[in-house]
N, C-alpha and C positions, 0 to 999 in steps of 0.2 A: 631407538628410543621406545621402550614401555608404555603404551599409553592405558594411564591409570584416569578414569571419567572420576575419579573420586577427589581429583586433586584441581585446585583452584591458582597456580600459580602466582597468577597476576594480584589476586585480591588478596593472597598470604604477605606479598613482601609491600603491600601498599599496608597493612597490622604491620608486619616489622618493623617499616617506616614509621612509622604513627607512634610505637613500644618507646623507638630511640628516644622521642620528646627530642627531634631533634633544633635547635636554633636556627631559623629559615631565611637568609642573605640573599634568598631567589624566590622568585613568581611561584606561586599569585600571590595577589596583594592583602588576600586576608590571614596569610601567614597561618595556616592549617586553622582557618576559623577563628585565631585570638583577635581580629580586629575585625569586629562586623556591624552592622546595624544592632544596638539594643533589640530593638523591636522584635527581631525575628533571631539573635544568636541564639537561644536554649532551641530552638527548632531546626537550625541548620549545622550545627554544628558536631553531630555527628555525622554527618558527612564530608562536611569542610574538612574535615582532620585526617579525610585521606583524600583529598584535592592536592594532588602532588602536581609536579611536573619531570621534566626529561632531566632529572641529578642520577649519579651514578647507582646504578643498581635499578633502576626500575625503566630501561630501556627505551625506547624510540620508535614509536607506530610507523613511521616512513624510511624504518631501516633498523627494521625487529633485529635481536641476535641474543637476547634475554627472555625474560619472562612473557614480555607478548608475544616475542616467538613460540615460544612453551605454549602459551593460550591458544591461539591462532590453530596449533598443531592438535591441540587438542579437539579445537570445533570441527577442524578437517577429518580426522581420524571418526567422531562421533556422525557426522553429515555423509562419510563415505566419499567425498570429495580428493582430487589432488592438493586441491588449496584452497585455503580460508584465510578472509582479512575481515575484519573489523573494521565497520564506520562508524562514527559518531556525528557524522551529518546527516544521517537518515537515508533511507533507500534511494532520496532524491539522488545523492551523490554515486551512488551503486549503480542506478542506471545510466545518469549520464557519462558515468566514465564507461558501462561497457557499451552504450551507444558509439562513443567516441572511437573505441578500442577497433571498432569492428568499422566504422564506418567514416572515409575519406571526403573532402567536398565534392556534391557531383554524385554520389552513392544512391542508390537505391536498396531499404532495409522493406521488407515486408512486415508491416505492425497491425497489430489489432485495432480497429476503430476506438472501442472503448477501452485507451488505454487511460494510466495515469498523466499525468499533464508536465510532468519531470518525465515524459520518454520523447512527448511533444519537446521540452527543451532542449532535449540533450540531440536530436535529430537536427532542431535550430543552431544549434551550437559547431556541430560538426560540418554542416555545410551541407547534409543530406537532403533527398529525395524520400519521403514516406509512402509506401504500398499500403492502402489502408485494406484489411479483412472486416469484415461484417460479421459479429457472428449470430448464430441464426436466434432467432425467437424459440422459446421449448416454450409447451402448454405445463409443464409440473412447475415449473417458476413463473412464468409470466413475465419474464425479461428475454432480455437476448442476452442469453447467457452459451449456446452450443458454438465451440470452435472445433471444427470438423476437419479432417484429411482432403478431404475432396474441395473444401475451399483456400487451405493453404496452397495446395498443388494448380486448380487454377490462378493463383494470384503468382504462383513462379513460373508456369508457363505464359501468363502475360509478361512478365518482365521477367525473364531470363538470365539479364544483369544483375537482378539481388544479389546484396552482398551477405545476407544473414535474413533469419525470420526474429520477431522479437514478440512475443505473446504474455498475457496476464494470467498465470496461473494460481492459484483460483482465482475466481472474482471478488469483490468485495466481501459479498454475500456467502462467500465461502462453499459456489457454485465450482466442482471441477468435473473433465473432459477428458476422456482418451487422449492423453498426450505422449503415452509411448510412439504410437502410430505417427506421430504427425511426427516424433523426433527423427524415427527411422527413415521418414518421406525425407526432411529434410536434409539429412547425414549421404540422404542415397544421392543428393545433388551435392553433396562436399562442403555443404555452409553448416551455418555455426545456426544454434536453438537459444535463444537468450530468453531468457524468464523472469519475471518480476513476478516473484512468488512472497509479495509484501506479508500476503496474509495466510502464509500456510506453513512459519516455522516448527511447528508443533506438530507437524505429520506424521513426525519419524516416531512418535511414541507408540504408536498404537496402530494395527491392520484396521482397526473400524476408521481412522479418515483415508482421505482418500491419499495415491500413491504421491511420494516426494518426486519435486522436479529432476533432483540429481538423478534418482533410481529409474527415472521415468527416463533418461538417456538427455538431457538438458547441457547446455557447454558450460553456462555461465548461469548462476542463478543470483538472485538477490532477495533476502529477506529482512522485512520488517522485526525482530526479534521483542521488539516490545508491543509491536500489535495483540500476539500473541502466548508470548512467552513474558516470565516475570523479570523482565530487563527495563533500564530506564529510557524514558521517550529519546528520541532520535537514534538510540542504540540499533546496530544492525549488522546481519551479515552480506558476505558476498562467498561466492564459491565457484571454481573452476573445475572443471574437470573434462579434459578438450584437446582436439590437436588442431582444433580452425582458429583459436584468438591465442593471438602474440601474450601472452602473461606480461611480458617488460612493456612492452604499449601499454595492455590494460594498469600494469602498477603507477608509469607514467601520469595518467589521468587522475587515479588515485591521490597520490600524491599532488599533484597540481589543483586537484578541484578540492581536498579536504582541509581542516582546519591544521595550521602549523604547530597549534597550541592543543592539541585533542585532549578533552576531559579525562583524565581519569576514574573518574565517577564511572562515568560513561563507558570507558571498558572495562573497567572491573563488575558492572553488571554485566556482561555482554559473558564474561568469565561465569561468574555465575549463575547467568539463563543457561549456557550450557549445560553446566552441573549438575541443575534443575533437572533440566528435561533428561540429561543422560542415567540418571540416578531414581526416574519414575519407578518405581514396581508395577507389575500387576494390577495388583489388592489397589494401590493408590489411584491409578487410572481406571479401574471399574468403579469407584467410591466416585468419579468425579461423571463420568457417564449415566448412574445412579440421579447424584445429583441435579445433573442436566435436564432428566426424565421427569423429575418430581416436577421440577420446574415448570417443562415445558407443557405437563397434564393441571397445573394448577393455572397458567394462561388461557388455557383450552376451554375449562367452564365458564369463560366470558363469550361473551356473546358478540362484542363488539368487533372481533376479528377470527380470520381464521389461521386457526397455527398450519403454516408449510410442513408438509412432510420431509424427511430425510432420507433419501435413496443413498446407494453408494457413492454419488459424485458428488454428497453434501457433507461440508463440513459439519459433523455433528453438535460442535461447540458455536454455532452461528442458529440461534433464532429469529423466523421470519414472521411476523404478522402479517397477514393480508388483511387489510381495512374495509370494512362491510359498508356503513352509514356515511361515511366520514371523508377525510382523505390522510393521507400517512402523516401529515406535515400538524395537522390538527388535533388528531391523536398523540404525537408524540410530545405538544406540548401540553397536554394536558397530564401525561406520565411526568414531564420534567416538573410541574406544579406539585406533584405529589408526591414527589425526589425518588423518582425510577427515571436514571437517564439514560436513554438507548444510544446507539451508535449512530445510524441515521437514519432518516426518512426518503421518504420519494411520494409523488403522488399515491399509491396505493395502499405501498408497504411501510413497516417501521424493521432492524435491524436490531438486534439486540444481540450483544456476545459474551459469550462469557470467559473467564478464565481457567486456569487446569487446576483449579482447588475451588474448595467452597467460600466465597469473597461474600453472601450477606445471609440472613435465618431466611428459611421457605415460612417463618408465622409471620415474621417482619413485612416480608414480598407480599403475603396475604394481605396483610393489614391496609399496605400502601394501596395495593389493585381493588382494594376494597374502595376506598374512596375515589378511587380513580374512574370505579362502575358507576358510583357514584353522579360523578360530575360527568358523563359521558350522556348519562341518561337524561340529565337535566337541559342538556344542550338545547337550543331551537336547532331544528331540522331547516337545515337552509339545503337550496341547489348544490349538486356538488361540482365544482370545477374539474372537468377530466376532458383530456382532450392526448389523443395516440403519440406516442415519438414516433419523432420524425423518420421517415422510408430513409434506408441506409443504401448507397449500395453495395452489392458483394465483393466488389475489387473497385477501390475509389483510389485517384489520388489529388493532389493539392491541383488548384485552379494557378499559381505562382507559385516558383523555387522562391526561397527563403532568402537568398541572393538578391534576387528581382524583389523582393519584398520591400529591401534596404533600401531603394531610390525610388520610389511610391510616395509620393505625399501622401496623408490621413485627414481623415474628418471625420466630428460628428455626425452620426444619420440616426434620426428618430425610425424607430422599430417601421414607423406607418408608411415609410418610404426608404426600407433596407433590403426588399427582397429582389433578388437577383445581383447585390452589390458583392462585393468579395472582402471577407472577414479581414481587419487589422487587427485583429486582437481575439480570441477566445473566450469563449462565454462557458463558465465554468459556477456549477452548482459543487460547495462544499460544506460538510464531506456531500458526495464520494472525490472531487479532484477529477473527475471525467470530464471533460470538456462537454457541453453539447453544439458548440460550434467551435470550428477549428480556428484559427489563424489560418488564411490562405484558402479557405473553403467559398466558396459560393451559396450564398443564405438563401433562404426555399421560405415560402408562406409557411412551410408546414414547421420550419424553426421558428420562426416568428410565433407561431400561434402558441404554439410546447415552452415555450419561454416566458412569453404574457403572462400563460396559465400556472405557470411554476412562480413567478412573482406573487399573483392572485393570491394564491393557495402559499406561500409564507417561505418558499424558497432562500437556503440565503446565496446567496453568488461572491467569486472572489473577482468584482468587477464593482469599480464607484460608480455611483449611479445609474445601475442596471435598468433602473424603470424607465429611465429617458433617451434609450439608444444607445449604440454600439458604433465604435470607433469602426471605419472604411476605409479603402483605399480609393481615391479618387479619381474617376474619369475610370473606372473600373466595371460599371454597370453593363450587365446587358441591353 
């Protein structure tokens, strides 16, 4: 087969579909949009009307042999991969199933500390052991942002047993790393490189970001495609390309962990972000770099932060403010007041991304940071709440298997008497979805205190009532 990037399979015969006016006897129930809400049908209803489902001719995501196979083949051929699927549960499901793919109960997988909190589940899921990596602090970010050679290699010569290394390429922040190197360390011990590469679908366009996982020597990668590509939210990909993970195991999980009913919406963008991205020119991707530039020098004349530089391992479509007076969390809502909404905060910094076309006016952007100088300046100067995260170590692992977790009773423990107890639950600031305490971890004063001050300062957590303590396991304490 020809692979022609100009051709949209999926989303041509879901139009042909739509052309028929065909009378609909089958799911879904708004019957291509004729029966919806008043309220919202003139708004949803060009899309509704190609809200198909599995009828003859528009094929089967859990056992492609049509047009999503065409699709699929096409992401594969575009990404340079052996094979490409399509999720519409979001990367959530990308990871857990190649968590799973790789990883038996009893495993040990080497992961990054600050991973996403879907590779925490999926490690829970399978019955695994997690090797946690630290990666290091850089002075150009001011995170800990560096995954190194020399710390994955000590973390597989402590355990020997790992079954796979599992790393976040790039980081949120659209911070990347020498990951050839670390692929070749781990290929030269015969395991498998899995990458959660949520936020770097858009690499392949252009040598100014930094290299793709696939090309960087990756087995199994997962991307976010509506992070940064023009697909719709939970849309995503996965990719193989590998002699260490079973493909039938990993489709296995696939199948078993995604939805029986998958949107077609949802892949016929996924069709389309391809097309996007495979069909950039030049002239179009130097216009968006351009772009980017104008931007980031009309940021710059404020005073109020300072703009991050871009080296080669920065995503150059990922803007960082570092927070001068303030803290990141108070800055950004004062941008959201004056409807500039960023992507997130953290104590210091704010995150701001952009897309791969021009999405608002640089007079508009002006106008908004104009008032936004504005009310910044008006502030009272209060103390600022800042206190270090927490000392990580360079090769950690859980305090309890996941196993031993299950027959644990739990309880509430007020913050003021949680240190030295061992986590029931995860303490999770979103976004970013990073956990800053594990399940299974052993709590330190110095999490306690990075957590208080992340409440303080307007944090939000995916934990109910984060101000009043954190679930334990009991009789657990030092």
């Amino acid at each position: 087969m020809i692979m022609k990037q100009n051709e949209t399979p999926l989303y041509d015969a879901l139009m042909v579909n739509k052309e028929k006016k065909p009378i609909s006897f089958h799911v879904p129930g708004h019957k291509y949009g004729r029966i919806f809400s008043n309220k919202a049908k003139s708004t949803f209803e060009k899309v509704l009307n190609l809200d198909a489902t599995e009828i003859t001719g528009l094929d089967d995501l859990h056992a492609p042999e049509g047009i999503i196979a065409d699709a699929q083949q096409l992401v594969s051929h575009y990404f340079q991969s052996d094979r490409s699927y399509f999720l519409v549960n979001g990367s959530t499901i990308g990871n857990l199933a190649m968590v799973m793919a790789v990883c038996r109960p009893g495993d040990q997988l080497v992961v990054q500390r600050n991973c996403h909190k879907s590779v925490l589940n999926g490690l829970e899921l399978a019955g695994a052991e997690p090797i946690f990596v630290a990666p290091e602090w850089e002075e150009e970010t001011n995170r800990y942002s560096l995954v190194t050679k020399a710390s994955i290699e000590n973390a597989l010569k402590q355990y020997p047993e790992a079954k796979g290394v599992l790393l976040t390429y790039p980081d949120y922040f659209g911070r990347a790393y020498p990951l050839k190197e670390i692929a070749q360390l781990v290929h030269e011990h015969e395991l498998p490189l899995l990458i959660d590469e949520a936020h770097g679908v858009h690499f392949k366009v252009s040598p100014s970001f930094p290299t793709t996982a696939i090309d960087a020597g990756a087995d199994v990668v997962v991307q976010s495609a509506h992070k940064m590509a023009p697909a719709m939210t939970m849309a995503s990909f996965l990719h193989m390309k590998t002699r260490y993970v079973d493909d039938r195991r990993l489709r296995h999980y696939l199948q078993m962990l995604q939805s029986s009913s998958p949107s077609y919406t949802l892949m016929a963008s996924l069709d389309l972000a391809r097309h996007f991205l495979a069909n950039l020119n030049e002239e179009e991707v130097e216009a968006v770099f351009s772009f980017v530039e104008q931007t980031r020098e009309l940021f710059a004349t404020y005073d109020h932060w300072r703009v991050l530089p871009v080296s080669i391992w920065d995503d150059p479509l990922k803007l960082i403010l570092e927070v001068k007076r303030s803290t990141g969390f108070a800055v950004a809502k004062v941008l959201e007041e004056c409807r500039i909404d960023p992507e997130l905060a953290t104590t210091d910094q704010v995150l701001l991304t952009f897309g791969l076309g021009e999405s608002f006016s640089i007079q508009e952007l002006n106008e908004r940071l104009t008032e936004v100088d504005c009310r910044l300046k008006k502030q009272p100067k209060h103390a600022t709440i800042k206190v270090d995260q927490p000392t990580i170590p360079s090769v950690q692992s859980l305090e309890m298997s996941y196993s031993d977790m299950d027959d644990v009773p739990t309880e509430e423990c007020s913050w003021g008497k949680a240190a030295n107890s061992i986590a029931a639950e995860a303490v999770i600031p979103y976004p970013p979805g990073i956990p800053v305490i594990m399940k299974g971890e052993r709590i330190s004063n110095e999490h306690i205190d990075y957590i208080e001050a992340l409440i303080k300062q307007g944090a939000r957590f995916q934990n109910d009532e984060i101000e009043h303590g954190i679930q334990v396991f009991k009789g657990e304490s030092m």
